[in-house]
C-alpha positions in Angstrom: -6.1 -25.9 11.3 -7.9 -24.5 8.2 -8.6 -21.2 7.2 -11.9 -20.8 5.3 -10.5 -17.5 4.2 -9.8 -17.9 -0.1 -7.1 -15.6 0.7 -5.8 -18.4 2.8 -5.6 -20.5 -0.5 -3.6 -17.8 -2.3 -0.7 -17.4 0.8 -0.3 -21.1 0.7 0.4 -21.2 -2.9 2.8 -18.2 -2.7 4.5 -19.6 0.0 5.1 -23.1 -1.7 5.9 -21.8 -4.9 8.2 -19.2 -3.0 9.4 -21.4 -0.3 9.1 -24.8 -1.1 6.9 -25.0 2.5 3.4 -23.4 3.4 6.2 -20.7 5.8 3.7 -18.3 7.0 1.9 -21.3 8.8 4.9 -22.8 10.5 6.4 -19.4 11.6 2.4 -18.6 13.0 2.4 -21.9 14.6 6.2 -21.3 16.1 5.1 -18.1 17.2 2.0 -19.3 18.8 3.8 -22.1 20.5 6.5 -19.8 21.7 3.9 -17.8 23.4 2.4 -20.8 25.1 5.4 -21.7 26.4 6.5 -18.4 28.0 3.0 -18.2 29.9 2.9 -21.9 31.2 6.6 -21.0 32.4 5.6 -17.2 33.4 8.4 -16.0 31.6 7.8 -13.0 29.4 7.5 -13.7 25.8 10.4 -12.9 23.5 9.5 -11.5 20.4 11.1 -12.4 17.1 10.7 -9.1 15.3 13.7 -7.2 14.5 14.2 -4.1 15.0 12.4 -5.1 18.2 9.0 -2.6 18.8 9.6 1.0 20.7 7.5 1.6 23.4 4.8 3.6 23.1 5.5 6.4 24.8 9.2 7.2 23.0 7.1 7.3 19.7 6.8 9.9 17.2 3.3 12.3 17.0 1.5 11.9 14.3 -0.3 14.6 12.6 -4.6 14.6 13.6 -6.7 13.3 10.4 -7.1 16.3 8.6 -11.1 15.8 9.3 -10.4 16.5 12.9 -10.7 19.9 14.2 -8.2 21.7 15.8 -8.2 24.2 18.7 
């Protein structure tokens, strides 16, 4: 799998000069194939992030744009 992004070009270098591996690939590749795997099983997928995300609905209000008009 290639990106034609350039920007593509400048991760990979970071990583291997960071790394020693092109990393963002294999973890996007992991990821992916971790994802694959819970929906051919129909198990729900696990996420790797950490702290884990809140739901959406225990989430602070944010302030309106300040070019939105209130009242």
């Amino acid at each position: 799998m290639k990106c034609p992004a350039p920007l593509a070009d400048i991760v990979k270098r970071k990583d291997v000069a960071g790394h020693g591996e092109y990393r963002s690939k294999r973890v996007i590749l992991e990821i992916y194939d971790a994802m694959q795997q819970a929906m051919d099983s129909g198990q729900p997928y696990q996420t790797r992030l950490d702290p884990r995300p809140a739901d959406p609905a225990v989430a602070h209000s944010s302030p309106p744009p300040a070019w939105v008009e209130s009242g």
